[in-house]
N, C-alpha and C positions, 0 to 999 in steps of 0.2 A: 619453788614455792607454789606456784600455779593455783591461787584460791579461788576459789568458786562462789557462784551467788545461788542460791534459792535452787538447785538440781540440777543448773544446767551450763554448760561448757560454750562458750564463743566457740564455731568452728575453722576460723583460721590456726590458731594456735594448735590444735590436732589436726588438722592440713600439713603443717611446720615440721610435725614431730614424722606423719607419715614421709615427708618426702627428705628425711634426713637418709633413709634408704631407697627410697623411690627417684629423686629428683636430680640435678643435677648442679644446685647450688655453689659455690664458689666459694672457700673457705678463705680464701688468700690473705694473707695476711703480709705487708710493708714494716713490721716489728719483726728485731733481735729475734732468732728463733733459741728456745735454751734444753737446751739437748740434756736436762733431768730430765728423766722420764724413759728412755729409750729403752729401761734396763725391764720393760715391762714385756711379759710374751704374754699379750691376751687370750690365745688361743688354751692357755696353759692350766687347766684347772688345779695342778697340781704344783704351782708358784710357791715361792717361800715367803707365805702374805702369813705365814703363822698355823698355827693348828687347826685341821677342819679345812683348808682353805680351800675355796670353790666348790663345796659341800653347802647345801641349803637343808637345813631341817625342817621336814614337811610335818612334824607330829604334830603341829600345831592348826592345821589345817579342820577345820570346821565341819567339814564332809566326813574325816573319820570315823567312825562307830568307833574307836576305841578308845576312846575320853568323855570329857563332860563336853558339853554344848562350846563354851567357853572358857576364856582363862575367868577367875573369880576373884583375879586382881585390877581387873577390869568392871567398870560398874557408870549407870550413871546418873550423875553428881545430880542433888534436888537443888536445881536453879532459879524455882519459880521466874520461867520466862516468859515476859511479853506475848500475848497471842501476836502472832503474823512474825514475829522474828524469824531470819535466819541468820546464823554466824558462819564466818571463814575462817576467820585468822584467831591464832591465841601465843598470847609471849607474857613470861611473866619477869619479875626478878626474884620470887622464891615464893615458898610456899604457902607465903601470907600476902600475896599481891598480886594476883593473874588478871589481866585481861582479855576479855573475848569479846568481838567486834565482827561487825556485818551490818546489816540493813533492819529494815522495820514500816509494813505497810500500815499506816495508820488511819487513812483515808480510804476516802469511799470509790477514787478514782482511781486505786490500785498504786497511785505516789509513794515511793520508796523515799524512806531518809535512816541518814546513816544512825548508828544503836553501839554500845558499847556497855559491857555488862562486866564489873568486880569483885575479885575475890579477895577478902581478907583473912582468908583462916578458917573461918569458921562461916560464913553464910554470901550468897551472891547478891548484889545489889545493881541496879539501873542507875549509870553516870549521867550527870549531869553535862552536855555538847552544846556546840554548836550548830543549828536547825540549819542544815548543808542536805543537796538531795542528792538522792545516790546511795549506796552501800560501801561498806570498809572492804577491802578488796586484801588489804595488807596491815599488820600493827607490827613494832618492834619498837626496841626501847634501849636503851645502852646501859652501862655499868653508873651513870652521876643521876640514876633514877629518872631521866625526861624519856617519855614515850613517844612513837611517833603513828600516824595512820595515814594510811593514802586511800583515796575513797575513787568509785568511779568514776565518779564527776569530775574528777581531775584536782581538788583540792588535800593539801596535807592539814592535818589537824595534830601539835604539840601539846601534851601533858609537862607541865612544869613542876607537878605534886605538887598544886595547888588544883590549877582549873586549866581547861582545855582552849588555846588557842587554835584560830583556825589563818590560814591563807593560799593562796591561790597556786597552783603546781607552774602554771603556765602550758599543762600538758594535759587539756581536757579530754574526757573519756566521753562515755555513753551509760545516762543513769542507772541504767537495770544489766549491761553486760558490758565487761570493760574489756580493750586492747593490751591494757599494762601488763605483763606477764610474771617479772619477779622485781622484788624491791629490796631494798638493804639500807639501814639509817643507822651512822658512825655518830653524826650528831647535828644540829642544828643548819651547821654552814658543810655540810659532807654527806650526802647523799646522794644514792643512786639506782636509777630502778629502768626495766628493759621492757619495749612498747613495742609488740606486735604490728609490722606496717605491709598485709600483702601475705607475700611468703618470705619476707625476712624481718628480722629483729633488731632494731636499733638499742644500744644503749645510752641513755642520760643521768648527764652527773651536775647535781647542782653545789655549785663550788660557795655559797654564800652571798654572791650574787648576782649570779644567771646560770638557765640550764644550759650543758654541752653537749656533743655528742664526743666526747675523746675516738672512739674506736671507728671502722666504718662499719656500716650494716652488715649484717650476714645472719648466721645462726648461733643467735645472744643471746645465753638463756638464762641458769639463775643466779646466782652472786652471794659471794661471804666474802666478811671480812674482818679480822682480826682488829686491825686498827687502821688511820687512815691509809698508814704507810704500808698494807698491805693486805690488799682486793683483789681478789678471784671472780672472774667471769666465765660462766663454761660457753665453751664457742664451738661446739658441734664435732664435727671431723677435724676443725682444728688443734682443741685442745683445752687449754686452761688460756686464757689472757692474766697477766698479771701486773699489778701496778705496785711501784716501791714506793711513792711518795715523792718521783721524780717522772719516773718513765713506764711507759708501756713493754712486755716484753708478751711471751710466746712459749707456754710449757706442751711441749708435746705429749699426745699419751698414744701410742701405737697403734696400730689396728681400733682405735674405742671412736666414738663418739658424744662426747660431754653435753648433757642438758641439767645437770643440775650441781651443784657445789657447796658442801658443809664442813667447817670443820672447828678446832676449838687452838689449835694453833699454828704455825706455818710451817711446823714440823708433823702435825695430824691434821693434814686435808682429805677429805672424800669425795668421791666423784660419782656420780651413778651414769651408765651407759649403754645404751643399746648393743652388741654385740652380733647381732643378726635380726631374723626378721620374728624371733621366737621369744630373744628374751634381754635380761638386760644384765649386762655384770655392776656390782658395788667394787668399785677401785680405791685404792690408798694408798697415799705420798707422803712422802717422811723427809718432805722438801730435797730429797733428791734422787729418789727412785718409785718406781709404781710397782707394789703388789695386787694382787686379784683378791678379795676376799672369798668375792661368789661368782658367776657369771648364770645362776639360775633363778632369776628373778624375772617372772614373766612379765614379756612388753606389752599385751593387751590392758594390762592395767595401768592407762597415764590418763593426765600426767602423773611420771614421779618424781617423788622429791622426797630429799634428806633433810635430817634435823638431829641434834642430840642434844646431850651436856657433856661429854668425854668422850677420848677415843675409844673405850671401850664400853660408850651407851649410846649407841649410834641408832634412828628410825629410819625404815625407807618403807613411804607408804606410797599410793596411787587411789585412783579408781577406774573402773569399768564404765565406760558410756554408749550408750545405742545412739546412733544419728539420728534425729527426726527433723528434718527441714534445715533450718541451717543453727541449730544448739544440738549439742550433744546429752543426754538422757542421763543420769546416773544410777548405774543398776547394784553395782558391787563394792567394796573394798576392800582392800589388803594392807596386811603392816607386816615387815618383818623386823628383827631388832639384830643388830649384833653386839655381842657382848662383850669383842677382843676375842674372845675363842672360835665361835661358833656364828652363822646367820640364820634365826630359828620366823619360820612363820608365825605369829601370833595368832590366836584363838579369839576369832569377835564374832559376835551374832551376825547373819548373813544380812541381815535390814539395816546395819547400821553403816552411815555413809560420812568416812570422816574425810574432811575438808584439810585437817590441820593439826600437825601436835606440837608441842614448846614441852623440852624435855627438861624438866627441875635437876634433876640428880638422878643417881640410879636409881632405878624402882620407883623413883617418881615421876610422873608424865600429865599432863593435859592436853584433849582434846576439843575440838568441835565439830559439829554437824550438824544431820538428822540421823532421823527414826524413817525405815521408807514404811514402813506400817500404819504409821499416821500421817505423814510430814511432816513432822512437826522437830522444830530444833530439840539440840539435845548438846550439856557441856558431857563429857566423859573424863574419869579418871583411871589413870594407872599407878598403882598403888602397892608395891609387894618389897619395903622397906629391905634394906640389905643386913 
């Protein structure tokens, strides 16, 4: 999930990612190890992950001269947004309820407080919060309609569909750049999200009433979850950590390295993975074996991360960042989509720098970001009805 604030990247967390080939971290793990997965040959572009498989369609690539500039399913959304807004996060529950979330300098002292902007169908409106400083770092929302946010500062703020409570994480951040890395919210008393400490990655789970650390440190990166009784954590060169609703176990995936985890049920898990120093493969588990979708997904674009609505409307985007001092710059971004068949680069203006997508259904999508031609936020839609 790796959201971003206002252009610029914490440089721990790309420290993390470099030294998951660089470094010489310690995956170990004292959990059941569970031997699904072994049936994967990473190396293998030509796996039986399905049609196309480990084939990446570049027609979609922006540099082309042989298409239009962009896809024209692509467009973006009139928001009328807040001067000084930026957004990160976007989750909706359909097509008439999206939320997008991030920060808002309102002040003359450059003071950041968190902003949260909805969509009903038809037009975007400014939510009425909790005056919390910091920026929304993360939103997500379950199936019984209550949404959740985790802001830098360290506080969660709940949508009841009424009005926005707020309380305190117990896991304080840094107003303007936060440590948190990925978040995942089942529901009120079940939540859990992964905190940057150094060069490793703690996971914490708040059980309803106090945070834990179930796992030990290492390289803990992003999380999905089906329901309670089963949570995916990608854990580096380890694999997948998995919880049933009892215990911790240990899904191996061969030769990969897991930093991110999506999927829509525990029979359609996705994994995305570094595979060398060039690029990264899209993996998928059918809860008892690994195919390869792609393994050509370039790594200079992180972080990355997945997202969809089915197995076969899967995102895996990233961005490009330059180092300058100790934040990372955002120059570029990428999306590619697979559809079950195929992993097709998608076509976006090169200025546009998206943070975030929450996929509705096929052909339907939202984003967030900016524009790097003004700075200025921007929601985007993807829109090419089936």
């Amino acid at each position: 999930m790796y959201i971003l604030f206002n252009k610029t990247l914490q440089i721990a967390p790309l420290l993390v990612i470099a030294c998951l080939w660089g470094c010489s971290v310690s995956d170990e793990s004292s959990e059941e190890s569970n031997d699904a997965g072994t049936g994967l040959d990473a190396g293998n572009a030509d796996s039986d992950a399905g049609p196309d498989a480990g084939d990446v369609d570049d027609a979609g690539d922006s540099q082309n001269d042989g298409g239009p500039e962009y896809d024209p399913c692509w467009s973006v959304m009139d928001a009328a947004l807040p001067e000084g807004v930026s957004l990160n996060g976007v989750w909706g529950s359909g097509l008439d309820d999206v939320f997008a979330a991030g920060g808002i300098r309102e002040d003359s002292d450059g003071g950041i407080k968190t902003a949260i902007m909805h969509f009903n169908g038809t037009s975007w409106s400014r939510m009425d919060i909790p005056d919390i400083p910091g920026f929304i770092h993360f939103i997500q929302g379950n199936s019984s309609g209550r949404v959740c946010t985790l802001s830098s500062s360290g506080y969660l703020m709940i949508f009841d569909g009424t009005k926005w409570n707020v309380s305190t994480t117990g896991l304080s951040g840094n107003d303007n750049r936060s440590d948190f890395v990925d978040f995942f919210y089942i529901n009120d008393d079940d939540v859990y999200l992964t905190r940057a400490l150094g060069f490793y990655i703690q996971l914490y789970h708040y059980n309803g009433e106090a945070w834990i650390s179930p796992l030990d440190s290492g390289s803990l990166w992003g999380i999905w979850a089906s329901n309670g009784n089963d949570v995916y954590v990608a854990a580096g060169r380890a694999g997948l950590h998995h919880y049933d609703g009892a215990d911790w176990s240990l899904i191996q995936i061969p030769d990969a390295v897991a930093i991110d985890v999506w999927g829509s049920s525990k029979e359609n898990v996705y994994v995305i993975a570094p595979v060398d120093m060039d690029n990264n493969a899209l993996l998928h588990f059918n809860g008892f074996s690994w195919d390869i979708v792609t393994e050509q997904i370039p790594l200079k674009h992180k972080p990355i991360r997945i997202s969809g609505s089915d197995q076969d409307d899967v995102y895996v985007h990233g961005v490009v960042y330059e180092v300058d001092g100790s934040v990372g710059i955002a120059q570029e971004s990428i999306v590619y989509h697979y559809d079950g068949n195929k992993c097709s680069k998608m076509r976006i203006p090169q200025s546009w720098i998206i943070m975030n997508i929450w996929a509705a259904s096929e052909g339907e999508a939202f984003a967030v970001g900016y524009d790097r031609e003004d700075e200025k936020a921007r929601i985007f839609r993807y829109s090419c009805g089936q």
